[in-house]
Every structure is written in C-alpha cells, then in structure tokens.
C-alpha positions in Angstrom: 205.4 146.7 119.7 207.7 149.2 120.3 209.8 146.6 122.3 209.8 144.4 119.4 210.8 147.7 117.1 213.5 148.0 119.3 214.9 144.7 119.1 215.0 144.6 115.3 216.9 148.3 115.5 220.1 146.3 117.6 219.9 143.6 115.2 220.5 145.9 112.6 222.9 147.5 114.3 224.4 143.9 115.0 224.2 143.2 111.0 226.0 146.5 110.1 228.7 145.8 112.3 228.9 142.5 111.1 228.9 143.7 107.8 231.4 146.2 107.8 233.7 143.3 109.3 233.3 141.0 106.4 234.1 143.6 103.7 237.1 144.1 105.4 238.0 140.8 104.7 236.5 140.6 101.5 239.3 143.8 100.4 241.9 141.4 102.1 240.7 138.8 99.8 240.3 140.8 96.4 243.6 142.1 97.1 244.9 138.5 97.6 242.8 137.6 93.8 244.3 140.3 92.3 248.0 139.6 93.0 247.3 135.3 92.1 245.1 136.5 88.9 242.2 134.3 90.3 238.4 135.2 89.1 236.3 136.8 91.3 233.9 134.4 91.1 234.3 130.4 93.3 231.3 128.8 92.1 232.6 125.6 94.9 233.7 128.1 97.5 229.8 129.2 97.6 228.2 126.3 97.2 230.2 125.0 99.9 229.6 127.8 102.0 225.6 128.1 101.3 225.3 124.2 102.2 227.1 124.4 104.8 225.2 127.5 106.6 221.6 126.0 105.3 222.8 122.9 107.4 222.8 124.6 110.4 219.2 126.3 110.0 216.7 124.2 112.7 213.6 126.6 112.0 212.4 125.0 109.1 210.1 128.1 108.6 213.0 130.6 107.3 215.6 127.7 106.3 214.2 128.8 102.4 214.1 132.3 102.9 217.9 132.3 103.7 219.4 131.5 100.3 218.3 134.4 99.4 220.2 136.3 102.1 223.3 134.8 102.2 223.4 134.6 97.8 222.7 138.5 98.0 225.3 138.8 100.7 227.6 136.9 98.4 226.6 138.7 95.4 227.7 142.5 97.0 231.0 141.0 98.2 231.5 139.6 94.5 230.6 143.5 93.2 233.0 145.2 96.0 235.9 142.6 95.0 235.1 143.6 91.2 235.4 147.2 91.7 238.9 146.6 94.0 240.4 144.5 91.2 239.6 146.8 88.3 241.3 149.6 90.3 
C-alpha cells in the first residue's frame, strides 16, 4: 500500500508541475485576449479540445469521469485569465 501511496505522491507532483506549466501559458494567452479584446470564454475552442482528449481515452472505465477533470481544469484557467484581464 504504501508503494501504491507513493506512486500517487509523484503523480501529483507530475500534475503540479504540469500545472504550473499551463498557467503560464494561460497568462501568455490572457494577455494576448486582453490586447485583441476577445472574451474569455471559446465555447469551440473547448469543445474541440474536450473531444479531442476523450478521443484518446482507451479505458473505458474512467473515459466519463474525465470531463469532469479536464472542464474543471478549463474552468480555473477561465478564472485566472478573468482575474489577469480585469487587472
């Protein structure tokens, strides 16, 4: 078990890291917004982007637990983007 423990702790670590990268890009692209006036919000962009990710999902098991994820993942970049446009 504490193997297992283990393994989810680097995966964390994995996520944060990962994390951390893509809100550096999101401020790169809430900057970009901000200068071309364009709305926080691309209904198509992540559409596109949740089909395209589901697509990829062979373990049928999780495949409908991971709209969840990636929406809420989508949500906080939404919020950060909000908050570095209003500034």
């Amino acid at each position: 078990m504490n193997d297992l423990r283990a393994e989810i702790d680097r995966i964390d670590d994995e996520m944060l890291t990962l994390f951390l990268k893509r809100m550096k890009v999101v401020k790169k692209i809430a900057l970009e917004k901000k200068k071309q006036g364009l709305d926080v919000l691309n209904q198509d962009r992540e559409k596109e982007v949740l089909t395209r990710l589901i697509s990829k999902i062979e373990n049928k098991e999780v495949a409908g637990l991971y709209p969840r994820f990636i929406t809420n993942v989508m949500e906080i970049s939404r919020l950060y983007q909000s908050y570095l446009i209003k500034e």
